[in-house]
C-alpha positions in Angstrom: -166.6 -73.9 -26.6 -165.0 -70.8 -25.3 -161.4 -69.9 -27.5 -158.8 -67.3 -25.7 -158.6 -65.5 -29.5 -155.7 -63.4 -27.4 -154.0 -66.4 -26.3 -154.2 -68.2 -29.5 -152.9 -64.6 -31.2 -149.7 -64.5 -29.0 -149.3 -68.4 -29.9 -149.1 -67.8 -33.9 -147.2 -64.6 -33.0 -144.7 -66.6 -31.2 -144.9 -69.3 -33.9 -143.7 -66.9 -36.6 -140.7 -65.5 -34.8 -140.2 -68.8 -34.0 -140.0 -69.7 -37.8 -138.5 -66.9 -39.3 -135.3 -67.8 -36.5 -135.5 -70.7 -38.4 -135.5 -69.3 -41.7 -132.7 -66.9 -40.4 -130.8 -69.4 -39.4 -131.0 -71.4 -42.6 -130.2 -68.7 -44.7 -126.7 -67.8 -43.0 -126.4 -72.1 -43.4 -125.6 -71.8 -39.2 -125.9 -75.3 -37.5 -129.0 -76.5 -35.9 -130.7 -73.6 -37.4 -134.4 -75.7 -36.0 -133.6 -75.4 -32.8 -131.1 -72.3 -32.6 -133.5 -69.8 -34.5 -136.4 -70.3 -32.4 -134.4 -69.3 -29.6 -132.3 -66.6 -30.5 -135.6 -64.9 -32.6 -137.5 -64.9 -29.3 -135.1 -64.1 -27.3 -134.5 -60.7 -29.3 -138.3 -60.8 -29.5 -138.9 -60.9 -25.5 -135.9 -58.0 -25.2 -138.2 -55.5 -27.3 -141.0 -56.3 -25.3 -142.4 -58.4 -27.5 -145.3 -60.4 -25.8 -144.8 -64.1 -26.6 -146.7 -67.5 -25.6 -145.5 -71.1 -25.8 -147.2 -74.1 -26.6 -147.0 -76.8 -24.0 -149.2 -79.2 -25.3 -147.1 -79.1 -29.0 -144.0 -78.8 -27.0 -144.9 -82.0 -25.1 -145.6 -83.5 -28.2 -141.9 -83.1 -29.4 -140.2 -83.9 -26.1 -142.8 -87.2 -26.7 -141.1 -87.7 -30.0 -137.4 -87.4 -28.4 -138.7 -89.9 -26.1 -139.1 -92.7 -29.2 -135.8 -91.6 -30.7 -134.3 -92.1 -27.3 -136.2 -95.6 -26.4 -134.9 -96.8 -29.8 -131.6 -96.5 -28.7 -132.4 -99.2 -25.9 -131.3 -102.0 -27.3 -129.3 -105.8 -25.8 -126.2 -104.1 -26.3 -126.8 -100.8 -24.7 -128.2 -103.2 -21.3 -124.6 -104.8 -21.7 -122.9 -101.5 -21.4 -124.7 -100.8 -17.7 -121.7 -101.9 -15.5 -119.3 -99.5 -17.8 -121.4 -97.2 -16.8 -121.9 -97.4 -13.3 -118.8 -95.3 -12.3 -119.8 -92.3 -14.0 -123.6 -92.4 -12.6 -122.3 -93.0 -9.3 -120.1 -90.0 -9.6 -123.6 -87.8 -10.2 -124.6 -87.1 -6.9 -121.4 -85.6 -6.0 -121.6 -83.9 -8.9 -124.6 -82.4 -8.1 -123.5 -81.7 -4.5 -120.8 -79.6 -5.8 -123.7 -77.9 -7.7 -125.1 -76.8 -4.2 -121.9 -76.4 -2.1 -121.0 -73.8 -5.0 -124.2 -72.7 -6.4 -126.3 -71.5 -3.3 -123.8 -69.4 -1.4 -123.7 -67.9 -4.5 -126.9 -67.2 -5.1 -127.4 -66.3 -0.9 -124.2 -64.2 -0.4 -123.2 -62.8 -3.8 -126.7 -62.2 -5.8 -128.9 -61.2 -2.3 -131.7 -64.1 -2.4 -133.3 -65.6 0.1 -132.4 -69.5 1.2 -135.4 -71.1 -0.7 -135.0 -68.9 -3.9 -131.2 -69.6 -3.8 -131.6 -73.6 -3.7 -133.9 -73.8 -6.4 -131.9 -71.6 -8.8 -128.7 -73.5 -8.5 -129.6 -76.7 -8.5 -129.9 -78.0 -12.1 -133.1 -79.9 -12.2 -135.7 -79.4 -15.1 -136.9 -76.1 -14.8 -140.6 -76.4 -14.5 -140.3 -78.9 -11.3 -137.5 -76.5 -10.0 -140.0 -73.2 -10.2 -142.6 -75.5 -9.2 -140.9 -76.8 -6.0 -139.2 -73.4 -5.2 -142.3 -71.6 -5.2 -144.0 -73.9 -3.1 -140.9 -73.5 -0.5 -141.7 -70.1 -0.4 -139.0 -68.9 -3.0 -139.2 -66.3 -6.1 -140.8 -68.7 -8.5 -139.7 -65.1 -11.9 -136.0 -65.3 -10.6 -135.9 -69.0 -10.7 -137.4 -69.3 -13.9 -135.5 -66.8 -15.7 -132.3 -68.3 -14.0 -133.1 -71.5 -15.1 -133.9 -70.9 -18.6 -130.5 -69.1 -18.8 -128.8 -72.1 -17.7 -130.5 -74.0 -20.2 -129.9 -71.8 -22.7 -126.6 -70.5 -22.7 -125.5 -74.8 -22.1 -127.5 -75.1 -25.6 -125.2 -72.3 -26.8 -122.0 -73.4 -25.8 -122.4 -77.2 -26.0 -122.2 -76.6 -29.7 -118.4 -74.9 -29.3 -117.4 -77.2 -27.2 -118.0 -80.3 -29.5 -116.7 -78.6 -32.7 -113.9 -77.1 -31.1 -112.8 -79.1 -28.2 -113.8 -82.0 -29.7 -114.1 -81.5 -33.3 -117.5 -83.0 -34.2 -119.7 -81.7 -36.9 -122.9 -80.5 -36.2 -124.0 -80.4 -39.4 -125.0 -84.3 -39.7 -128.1 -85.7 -40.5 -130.4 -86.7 -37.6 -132.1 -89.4 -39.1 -133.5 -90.8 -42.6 -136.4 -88.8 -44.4 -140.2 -90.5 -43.6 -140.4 -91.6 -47.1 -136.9 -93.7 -46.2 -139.2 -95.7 -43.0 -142.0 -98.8 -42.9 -144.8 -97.4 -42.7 -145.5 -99.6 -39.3 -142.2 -97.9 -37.6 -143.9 -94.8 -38.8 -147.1 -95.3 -37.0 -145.2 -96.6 -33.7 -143.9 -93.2 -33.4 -147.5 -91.8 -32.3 -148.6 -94.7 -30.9 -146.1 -95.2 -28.2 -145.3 -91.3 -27.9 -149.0 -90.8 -27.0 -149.5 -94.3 -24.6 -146.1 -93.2 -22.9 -146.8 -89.6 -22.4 -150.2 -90.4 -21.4 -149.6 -93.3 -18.7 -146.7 -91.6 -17.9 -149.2 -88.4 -16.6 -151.5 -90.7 -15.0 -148.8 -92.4 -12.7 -147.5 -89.0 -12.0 -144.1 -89.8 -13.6 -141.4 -87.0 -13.3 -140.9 -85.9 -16.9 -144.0 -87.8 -18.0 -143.7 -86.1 -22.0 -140.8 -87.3 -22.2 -139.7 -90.5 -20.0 -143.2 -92.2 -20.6 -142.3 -92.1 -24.3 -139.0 -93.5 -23.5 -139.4 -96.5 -21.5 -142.5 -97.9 -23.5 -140.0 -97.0 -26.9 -137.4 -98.7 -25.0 -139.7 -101.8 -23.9 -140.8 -102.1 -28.0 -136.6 -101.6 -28.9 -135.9 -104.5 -26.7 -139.2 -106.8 -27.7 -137.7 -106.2 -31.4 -141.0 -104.2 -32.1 -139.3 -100.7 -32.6 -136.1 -100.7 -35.1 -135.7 -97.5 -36.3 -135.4 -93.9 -34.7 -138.7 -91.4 -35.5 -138.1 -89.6 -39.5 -136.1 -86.7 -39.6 -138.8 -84.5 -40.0 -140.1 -85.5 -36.7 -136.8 -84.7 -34.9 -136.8 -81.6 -36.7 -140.2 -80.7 -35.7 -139.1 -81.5 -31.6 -136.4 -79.0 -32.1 -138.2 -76.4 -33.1 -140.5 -76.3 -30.0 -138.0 -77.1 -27.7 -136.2 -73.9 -29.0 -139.7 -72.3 -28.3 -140.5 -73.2 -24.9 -136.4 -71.6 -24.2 -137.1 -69.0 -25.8 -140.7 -67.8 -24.5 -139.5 -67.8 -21.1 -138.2 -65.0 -21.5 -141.2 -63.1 -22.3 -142.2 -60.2 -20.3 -138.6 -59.8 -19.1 -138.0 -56.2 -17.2 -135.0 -54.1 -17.4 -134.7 -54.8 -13.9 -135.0 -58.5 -14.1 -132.0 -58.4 -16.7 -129.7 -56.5 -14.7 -130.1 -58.7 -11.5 -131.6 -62.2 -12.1 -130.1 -62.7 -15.9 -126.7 -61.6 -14.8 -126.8 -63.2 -12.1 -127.5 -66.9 -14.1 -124.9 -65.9 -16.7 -122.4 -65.5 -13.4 -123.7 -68.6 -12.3 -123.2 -70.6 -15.8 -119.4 -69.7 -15.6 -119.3 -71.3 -12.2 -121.1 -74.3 -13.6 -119.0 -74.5 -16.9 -116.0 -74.9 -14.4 -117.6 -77.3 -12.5 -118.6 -79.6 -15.2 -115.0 -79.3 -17.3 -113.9 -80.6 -14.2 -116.1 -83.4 -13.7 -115.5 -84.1 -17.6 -111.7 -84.1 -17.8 -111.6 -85.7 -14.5 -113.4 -89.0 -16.1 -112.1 -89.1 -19.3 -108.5 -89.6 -17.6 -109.6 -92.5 -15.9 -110.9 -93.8 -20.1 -114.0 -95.1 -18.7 -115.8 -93.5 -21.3 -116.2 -91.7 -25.1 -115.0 -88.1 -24.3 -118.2 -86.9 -26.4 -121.1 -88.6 -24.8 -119.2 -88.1 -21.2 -119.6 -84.5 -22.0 -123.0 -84.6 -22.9 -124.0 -86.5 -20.3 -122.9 -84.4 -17.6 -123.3 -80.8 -19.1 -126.0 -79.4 -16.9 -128.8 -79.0 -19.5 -131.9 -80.8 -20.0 -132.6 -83.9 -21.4 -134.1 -82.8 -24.4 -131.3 -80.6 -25.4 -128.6 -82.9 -24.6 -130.7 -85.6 -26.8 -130.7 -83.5 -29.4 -127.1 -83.0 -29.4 -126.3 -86.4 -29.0 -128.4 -87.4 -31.9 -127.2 -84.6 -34.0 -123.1 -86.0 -33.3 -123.6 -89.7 -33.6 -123.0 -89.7 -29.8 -124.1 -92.9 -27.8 -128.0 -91.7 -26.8 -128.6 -94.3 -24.4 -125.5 -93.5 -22.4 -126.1 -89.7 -22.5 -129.9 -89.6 -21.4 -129.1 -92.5 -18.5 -126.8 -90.4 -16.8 -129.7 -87.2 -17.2 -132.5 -89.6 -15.8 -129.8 -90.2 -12.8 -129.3 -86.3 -12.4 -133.3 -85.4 -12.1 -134.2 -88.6 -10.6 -132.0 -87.0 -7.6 -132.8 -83.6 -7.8 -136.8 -84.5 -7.7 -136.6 -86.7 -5.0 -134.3 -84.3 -3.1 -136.1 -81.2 -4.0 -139.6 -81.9 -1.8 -137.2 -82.5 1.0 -135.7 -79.1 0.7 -138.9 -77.2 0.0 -140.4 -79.2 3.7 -137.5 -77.6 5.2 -137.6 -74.3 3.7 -141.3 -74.2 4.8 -140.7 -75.3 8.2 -137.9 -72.3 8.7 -140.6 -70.0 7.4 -142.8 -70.7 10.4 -140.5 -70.3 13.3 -141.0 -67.2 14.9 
């Protein structure tokens, strides 16, 4: 067998940034310091030039263990909340169309990119199916991953002033009881079903398969009254950490040029989106149809992971927060290879 020794040497590199965020973070006693420290360290990291790799594979794994926590949360009483929750769901594609209607003149008229480039960075979608997709439409596959990732991360940064001062929730609460504290059989269901459900969920081709596979077989073994208990603490804690990662090492290799156009460009973008979404937000929580918190989380336009974590780290309702996500990039897939035929078909006209 054949190892990439420079591969695996810009993987540890990345690893100890990675962990000495952490240890930063911890240090100055700053909140979420797990998944906060990866991503600021890197970031600094990837503005000196730093050369940095993620791990997908490890940062699979963790989205895999957010899947468990989140198919724990799938309980009788969460299926008995469904009709409550049908109003705000139903609201999501508008949501999302305001996305576009704002988001891609934007991006076309203000920021200079072409049509297919445009769509794919202002739509919020996970990021790797949104570079995936836009490249395949013919767009800038750099900007849109760099635009991305700065929605993702400045949401991560400001979700956590929003809930302490908007809506004055700690951060600093535990997200779940030690290993030692756990069965050892929900301790061994926590591998098991994160590794069936990420691997079935690749072999069926499901969107998010790290993640969602996870979650519905958790959620099957919640509801059977197999599964009690969320994954340990440590397990959570480990998921943060590479989630910060993968944020953070997409930003590696970032040009002086690239930071003047495309990064201010998604910071100029995340203002129109914070708008968009306080809108949305206050907009529901007049009607009461729904805890102010996990409304919030549920439509800021991050990813699932992040918003998980959040959710978890608040006492937020979990269940209620990642439907209304699944709803958001259930839409933006299927509407995405749509778009990209399109794109590709405007390409070819003379």
């Amino acid at each position: 067998m054949i190892f990439n020794t420079e591969g695996l040497l810009l993987r540890f590199r990345t690893l100890v940034i990675a962990g000495l965020g952490v240890a930063a973070f911890m240090l100055a006693n700053w909140p979420l310091p797990f998944l906060f420290g990866p991503m600021a360290s890197l970031l600094i990291a990837a503005l000196m030039q730093v050369r940095l790799e993620g791990a997908t594979v490890i940062s699979n794994a963790g989205r895999a263990v957010l899947g468990v926590a989140i198919g724990a949360a799938i309980t009788p009483a969460l299926l008995h909340q469904l009709p409550a929750m049908a109003l705000t769901m139903a609201v999501m594609p508008l949501f999302i169309a305001v996305c576009g209607l704002v988001g891609i003149p934007y991006f076309r008229r203000w920021c200079g990119y072409d049509n297919a480039t445009a769509y794919y960075a202002a739509i919020p979608g996970g990021l790797q199916d949104m570079v995936l997709f836009g490249e395949e439409a013919g767009g800038n596959a750099r900007t849109i991953s760099l635009i991305q990732a700065t929605r993702l991360f400045m949401f991560v940064i400001v979700a956590p002033f929003v809930l302490t001062h908007v809506y004055g929730v700690s951060l600093h609460n535990p997200v779940g009881v030690a290993a030692s504290e756990l069965p050892w059989q929900e301790l061994l269901l926590v591998p098991v079903l994160g590794g069936i459900g990420w691997y079935v969920g690749q072999r069926i081709k499901l969107f998010g398969a790290p993640m969602i596979g996870p979650m519905i077989l958790a959620g099957a073994a919640s509801l059977a009254g197999i599964l009690h208990a969320r994954p340990p603490q440590e397990a959570i804690l480990f998921a943060q950490v590479f989630i910060g990662i993968a944020i953070g090492a997409h930003y590696s290799g970032i040009t002086l040029k690239e930071l003047r156009r495309d990064i201010v460009a998604g910071l100029g973008y995340v203002v129109l989106l914070g708008g968009i979404c306080a809108a949305f937000v206050i907009a529901l929580t007049s009607l009461d149809i729904g805890d102010p918190v996990s409304l919030f989380l549920a439509y800021a336009p991050a990813g699932q992971a992040e918003m998980a974590v959040f959710a978890i780290v608040v006492g937020a309702d979990l269940g209620y927060v990642i439907a209304h996500h699944i709803v958001r990039i259930v839409l933006v897939v299927v509407g995405a290879p749509v778009a990209a035929a399109v794109f590709k078909r405007s390409r070819r006209r003379p």
